[in-house]
C-alpha positions as CSV (number, residue, x, y, z in Angstrom):
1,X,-19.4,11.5,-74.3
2,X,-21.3,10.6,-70.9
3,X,-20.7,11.2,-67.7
4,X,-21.3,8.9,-64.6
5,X,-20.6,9.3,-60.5
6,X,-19.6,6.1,-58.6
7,X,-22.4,6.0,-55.9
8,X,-21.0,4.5,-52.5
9,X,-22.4,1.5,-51.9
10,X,-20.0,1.2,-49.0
11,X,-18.6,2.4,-46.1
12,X,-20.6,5.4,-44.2
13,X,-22.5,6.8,-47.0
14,X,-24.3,3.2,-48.1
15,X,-27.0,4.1,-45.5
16,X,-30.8,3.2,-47.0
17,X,-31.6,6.9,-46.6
18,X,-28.3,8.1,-48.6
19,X,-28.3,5.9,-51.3
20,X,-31.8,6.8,-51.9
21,X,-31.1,10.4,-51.7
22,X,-27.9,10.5,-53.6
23,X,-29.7,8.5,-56.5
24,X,-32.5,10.7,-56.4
25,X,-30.3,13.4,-56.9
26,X,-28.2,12.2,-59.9
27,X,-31.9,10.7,-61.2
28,X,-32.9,15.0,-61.5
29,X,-29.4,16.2,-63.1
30,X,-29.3,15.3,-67.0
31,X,-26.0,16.2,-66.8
32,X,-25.4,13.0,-65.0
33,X,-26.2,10.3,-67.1
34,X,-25.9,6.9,-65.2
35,X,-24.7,5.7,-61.4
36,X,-22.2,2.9,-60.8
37,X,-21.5,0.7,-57.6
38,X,-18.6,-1.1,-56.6
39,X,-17.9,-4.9,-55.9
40,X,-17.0,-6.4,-52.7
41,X,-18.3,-9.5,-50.5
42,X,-15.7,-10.0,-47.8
43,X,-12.9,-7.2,-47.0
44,X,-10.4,-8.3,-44.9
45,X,-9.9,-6.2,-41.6
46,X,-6.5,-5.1,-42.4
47,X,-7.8,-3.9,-46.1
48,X,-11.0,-1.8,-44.8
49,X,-10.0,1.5,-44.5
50,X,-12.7,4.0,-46.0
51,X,-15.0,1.6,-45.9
52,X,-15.2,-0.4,-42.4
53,X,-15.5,-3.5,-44.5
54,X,-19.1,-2.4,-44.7
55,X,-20.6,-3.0,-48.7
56,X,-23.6,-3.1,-49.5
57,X,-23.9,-6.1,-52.6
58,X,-23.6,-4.7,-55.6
59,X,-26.8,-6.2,-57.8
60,X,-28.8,-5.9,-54.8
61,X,-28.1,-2.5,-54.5
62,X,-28.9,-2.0,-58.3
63,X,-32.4,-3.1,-57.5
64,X,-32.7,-1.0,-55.4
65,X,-31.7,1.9,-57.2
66,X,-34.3,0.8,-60.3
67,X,-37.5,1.6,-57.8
68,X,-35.6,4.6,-56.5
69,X,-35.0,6.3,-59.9
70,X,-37.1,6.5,-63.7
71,X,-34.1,8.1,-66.0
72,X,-30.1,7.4,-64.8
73,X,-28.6,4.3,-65.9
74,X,-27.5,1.6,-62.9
75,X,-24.1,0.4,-63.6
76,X,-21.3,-2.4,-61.8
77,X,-17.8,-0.9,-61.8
78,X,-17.1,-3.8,-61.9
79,X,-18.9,-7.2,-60.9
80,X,-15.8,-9.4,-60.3
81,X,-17.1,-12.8,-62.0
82,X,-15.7,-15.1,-60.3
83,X,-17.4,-14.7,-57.1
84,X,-20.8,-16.0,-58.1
85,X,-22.1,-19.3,-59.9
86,X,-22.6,-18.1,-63.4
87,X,-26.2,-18.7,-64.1
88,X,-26.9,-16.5,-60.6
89,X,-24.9,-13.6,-62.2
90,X,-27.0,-14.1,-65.6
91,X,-30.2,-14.4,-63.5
92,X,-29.5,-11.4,-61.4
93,X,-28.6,-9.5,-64.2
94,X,-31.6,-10.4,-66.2
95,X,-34.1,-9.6,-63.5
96,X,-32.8,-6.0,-62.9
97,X,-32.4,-5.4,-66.7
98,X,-36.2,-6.5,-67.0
99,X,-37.2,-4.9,-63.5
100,X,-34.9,-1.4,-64.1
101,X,-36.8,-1.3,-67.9
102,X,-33.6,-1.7,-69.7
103,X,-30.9,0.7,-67.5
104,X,-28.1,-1.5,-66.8
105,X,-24.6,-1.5,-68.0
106,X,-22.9,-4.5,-66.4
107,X,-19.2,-3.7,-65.9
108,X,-17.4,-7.2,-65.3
109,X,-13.6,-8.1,-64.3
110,X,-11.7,-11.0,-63.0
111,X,-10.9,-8.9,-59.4
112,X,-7.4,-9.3,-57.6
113,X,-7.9,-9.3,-53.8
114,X,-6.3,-13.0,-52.9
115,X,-7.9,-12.7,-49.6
116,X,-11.7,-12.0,-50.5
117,X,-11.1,-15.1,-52.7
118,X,-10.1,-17.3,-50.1
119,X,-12.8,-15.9,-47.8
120,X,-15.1,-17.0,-50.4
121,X,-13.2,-20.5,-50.9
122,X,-12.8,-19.5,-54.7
123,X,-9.4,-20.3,-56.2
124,X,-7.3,-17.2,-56.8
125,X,-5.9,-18.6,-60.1
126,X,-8.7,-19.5,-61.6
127,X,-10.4,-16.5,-61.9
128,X,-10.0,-15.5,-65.0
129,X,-10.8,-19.2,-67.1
130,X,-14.0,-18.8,-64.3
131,X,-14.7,-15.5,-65.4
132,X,-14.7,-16.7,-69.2
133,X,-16.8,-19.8,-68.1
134,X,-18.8,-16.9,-66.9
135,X,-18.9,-14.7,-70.1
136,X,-20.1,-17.5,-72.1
137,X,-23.4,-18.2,-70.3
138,X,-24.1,-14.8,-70.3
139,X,-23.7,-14.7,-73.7
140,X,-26.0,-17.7,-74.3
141,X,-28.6,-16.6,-71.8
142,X,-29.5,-13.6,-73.6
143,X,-29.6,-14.9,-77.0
144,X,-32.2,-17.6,-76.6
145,X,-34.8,-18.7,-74.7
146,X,-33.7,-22.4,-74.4
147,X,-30.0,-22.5,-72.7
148,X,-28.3,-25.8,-71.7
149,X,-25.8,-26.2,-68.8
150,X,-24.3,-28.7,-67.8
151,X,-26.6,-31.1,-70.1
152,X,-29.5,-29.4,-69.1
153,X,-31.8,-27.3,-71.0
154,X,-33.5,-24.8,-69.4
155,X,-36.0,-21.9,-70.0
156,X,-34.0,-18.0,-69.5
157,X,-37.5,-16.2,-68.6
158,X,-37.1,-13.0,-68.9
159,X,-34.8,-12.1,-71.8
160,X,-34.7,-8.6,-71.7
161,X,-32.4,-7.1,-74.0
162,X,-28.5,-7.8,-73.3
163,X,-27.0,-5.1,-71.3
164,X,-23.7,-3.0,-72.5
165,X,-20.5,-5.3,-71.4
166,X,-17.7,-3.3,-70.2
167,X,-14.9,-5.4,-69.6
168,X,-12.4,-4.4,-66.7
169,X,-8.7,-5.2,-66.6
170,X,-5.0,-4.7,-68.4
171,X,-5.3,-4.7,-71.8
172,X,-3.9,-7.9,-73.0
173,X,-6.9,-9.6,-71.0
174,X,-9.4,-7.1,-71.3
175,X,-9.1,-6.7,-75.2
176,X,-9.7,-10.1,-75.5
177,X,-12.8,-10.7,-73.6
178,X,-14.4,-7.4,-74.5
179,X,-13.6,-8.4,-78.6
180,X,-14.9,-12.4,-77.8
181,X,-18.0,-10.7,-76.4
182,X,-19.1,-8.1,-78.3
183,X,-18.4,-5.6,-75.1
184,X,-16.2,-2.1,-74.3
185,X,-13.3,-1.3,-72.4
186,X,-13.4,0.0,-68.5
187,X,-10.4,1.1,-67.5
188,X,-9.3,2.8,-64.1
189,X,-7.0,5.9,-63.5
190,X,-5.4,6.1,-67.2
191,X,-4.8,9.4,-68.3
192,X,-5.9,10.6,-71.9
193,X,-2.1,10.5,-73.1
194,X,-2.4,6.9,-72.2
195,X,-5.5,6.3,-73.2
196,X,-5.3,7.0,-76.6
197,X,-3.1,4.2,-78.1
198,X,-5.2,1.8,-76.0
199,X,-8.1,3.0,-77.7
200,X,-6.7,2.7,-81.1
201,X,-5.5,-0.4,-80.5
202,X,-8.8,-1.8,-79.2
203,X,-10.6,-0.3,-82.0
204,X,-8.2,-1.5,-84.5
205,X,-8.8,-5.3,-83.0
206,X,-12.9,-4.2,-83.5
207,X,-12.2,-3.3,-87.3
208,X,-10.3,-6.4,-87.9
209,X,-12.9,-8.6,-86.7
210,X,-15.4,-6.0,-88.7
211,X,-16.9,-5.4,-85.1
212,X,-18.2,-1.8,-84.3
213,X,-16.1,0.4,-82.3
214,X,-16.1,-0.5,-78.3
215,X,-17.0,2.0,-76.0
216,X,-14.7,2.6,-73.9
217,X,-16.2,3.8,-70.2
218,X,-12.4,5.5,-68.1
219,X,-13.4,5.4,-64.0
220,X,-11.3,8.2,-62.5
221,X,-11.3,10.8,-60.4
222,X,-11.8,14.2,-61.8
223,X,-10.7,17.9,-60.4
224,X,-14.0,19.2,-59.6
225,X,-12.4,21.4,-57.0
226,X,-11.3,23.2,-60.5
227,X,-14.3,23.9,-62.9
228,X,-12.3,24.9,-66.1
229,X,-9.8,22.4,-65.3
230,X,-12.4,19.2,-65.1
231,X,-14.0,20.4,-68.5
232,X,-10.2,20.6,-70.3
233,X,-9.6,17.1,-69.0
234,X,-13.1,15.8,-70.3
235,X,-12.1,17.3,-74.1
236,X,-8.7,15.4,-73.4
237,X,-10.8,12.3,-72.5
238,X,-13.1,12.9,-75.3
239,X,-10.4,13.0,-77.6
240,X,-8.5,10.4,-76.6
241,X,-11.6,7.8,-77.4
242,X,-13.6,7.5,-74.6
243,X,-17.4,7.3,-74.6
244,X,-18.5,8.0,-71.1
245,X,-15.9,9.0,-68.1
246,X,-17.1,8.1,-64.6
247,X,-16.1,10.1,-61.6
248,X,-15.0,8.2,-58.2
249,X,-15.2,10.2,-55.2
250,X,-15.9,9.7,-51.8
251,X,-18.5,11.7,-49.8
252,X,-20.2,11.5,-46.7
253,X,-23.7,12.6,-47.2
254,X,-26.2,13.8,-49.8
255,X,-25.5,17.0,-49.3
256,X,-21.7,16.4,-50.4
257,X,-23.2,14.6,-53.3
258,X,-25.2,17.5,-54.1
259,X,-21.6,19.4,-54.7
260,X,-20.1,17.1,-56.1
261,X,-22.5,16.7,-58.8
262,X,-23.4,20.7,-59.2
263,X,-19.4,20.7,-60.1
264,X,-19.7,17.8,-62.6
265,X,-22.6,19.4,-64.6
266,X,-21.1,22.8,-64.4
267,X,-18.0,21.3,-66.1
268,X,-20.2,19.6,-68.2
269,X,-22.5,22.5,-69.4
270,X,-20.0,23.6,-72.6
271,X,-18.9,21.2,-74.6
272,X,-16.8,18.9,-73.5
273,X,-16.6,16.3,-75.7
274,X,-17.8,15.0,-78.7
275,X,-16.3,17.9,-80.5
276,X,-15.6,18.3,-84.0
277,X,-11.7,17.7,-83.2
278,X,-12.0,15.0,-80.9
279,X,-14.3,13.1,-83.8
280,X,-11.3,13.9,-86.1
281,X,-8.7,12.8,-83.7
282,X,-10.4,9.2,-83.3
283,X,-10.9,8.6,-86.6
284,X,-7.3,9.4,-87.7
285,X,-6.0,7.2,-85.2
286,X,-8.6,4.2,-85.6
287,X,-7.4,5.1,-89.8
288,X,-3.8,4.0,-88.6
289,X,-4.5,0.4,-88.7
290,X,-3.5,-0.2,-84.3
291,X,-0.7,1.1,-82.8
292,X,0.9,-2.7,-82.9
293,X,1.1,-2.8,-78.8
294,X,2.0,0.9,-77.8
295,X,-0.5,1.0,-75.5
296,X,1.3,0.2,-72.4
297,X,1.5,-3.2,-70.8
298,X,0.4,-2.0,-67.4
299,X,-2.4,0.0,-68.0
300,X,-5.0,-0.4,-65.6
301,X,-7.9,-1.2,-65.8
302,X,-11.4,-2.1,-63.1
303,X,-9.8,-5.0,-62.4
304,X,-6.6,-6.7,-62.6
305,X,-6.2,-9.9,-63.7
């Protein structure tokens, strides 16, 4: 299992100088093995509380982070689709891909803030037919050189390699997109108790379809204030199916960072996940044939539909 840190590309701490710093930072700790930023374009003043409204865009900030660092992978947690023209997002994407040498893992989701969609004159309830609109040129953008849109082909120059999909959102949405496009599972805040039977139920979709497994990336917000505590919940985690857990935290400087990160790799430093037991665990429960919709109807996941 791998671990990943949410980097603030917002509010106070989404300074030049910090982001740098803090990406520097998780760029020299192996224990940390990629950075994700969050997606916002227009916050509402009565919805900007830890952040001042203040975000720094997400792919931008990406591009940034590829000339700041040579090992940590650069990740969106998630890119909400609909609030860019599709062949921009595939564009974007393929230029930090190619610029980054192959780091990014492009978490995706439909988003649910009503207000930063009519800021942006995007229809709310449309998001998610625009998000598969979305999905589909990605798709075809990476697969060939010659794409067509809307009757006209064009060259995709550069096709780097496709980046990991990690699709964000409740399960019955989620599952679907992330099976249609070969991609994994993001969700947000589900314990391991309730991650498991979405796991096996995703997985057992995969298997159907005689797809490989998903990865499945949880973003949640770990105990680092307890050592021993953090590295039981990363076995439960690891056991329960996922692949990489990201931690969520806010900070205000570097230096908090710095903490924050010595306490993740200390937690990380025995094994803490891809046990013998947790491998048997998965693979009795993807044996099982899906849990036939046990995993809860309201789990969460990076975005809402």
């Amino acid at each position: 299992m791998r671990l990943g840190v949410v980097l603030r590309n917002m509010g106070p701490a989404s300074t030049r100088e910090t982001i740098a710093a803090v990406a520097r930072l998780a760029d020299a700790t192996p224990a940390i093995a990629d950075l994700w930023v969050t997606d916002h374009l227009a916050i509402p003043p009565d919805d900007a509380e830890g952040s001042d409204g203040r975000y720094v865009e997400p792919l931008v900030t990406l591009a940034f982070l590829a000339a700041a660092t040579m090992r940590v992978g650069l990740g969106t947690s998630v890119l909400v689709l609909p609030y860019r023209p599709p062949f921009l997002i595939a564009k974007w994407v393929a230029s930090v891909q190619e610029l980054s040498g192959g780091r990014v893992m492009l978490g995706v989701g439909t988003g649910w803030m009503a207000p930063e969609f009519r800021a942006l004159g995007v229809d709310y309830r449309r998001r998610g037919a625009l998000s598969d609109v979305a999905l589909d040129l990605l798709d075809r953008c990476f697969a060939a050189d010659v794409v067509e849109a809307n009757g006209q082909p064009f060259l995709f120059r550069p096709r780097p390699s496709r980046p990991p999909l990690f699709v964000g959102g409740q399960p019955r949405f989620a599952f679907r997109r992330a099976l249609a496009h070969r991609g994994g599972w993001m969700p947000m805040g589900l314990a391991p108790d309730a991650l498991a039977p979405c796991v096996a139920e995703l997985r057992a979709a995969a298997a159907g379809r005689k797809l490989p497994p998903p990865e499945v990336a949880v973003l949640t917000a770990l105990p680092l204030e307890d050592v021993d505590r953090t590295r039981a919940l990363l076995v439960r985690y690891a056991e329960a199916g996922a692949t990489r857990v990201i931690h969520g935290a806010r900070y205000p400087d570097a230096d908090a960072f710095r903490t924050m990160i010595e306490r993740l790799a200390a937690a990380a430093s025995e094994d803490c996940g891809v046990s013998a037991r947790a491998a048997r665990g998965r693979a009795k429960r993807a044996g099982s044939g899906g849990l036939g919709g046990l995993c809860p109807p309201g789990a969460r996941g990076g975005a809402p539909r």
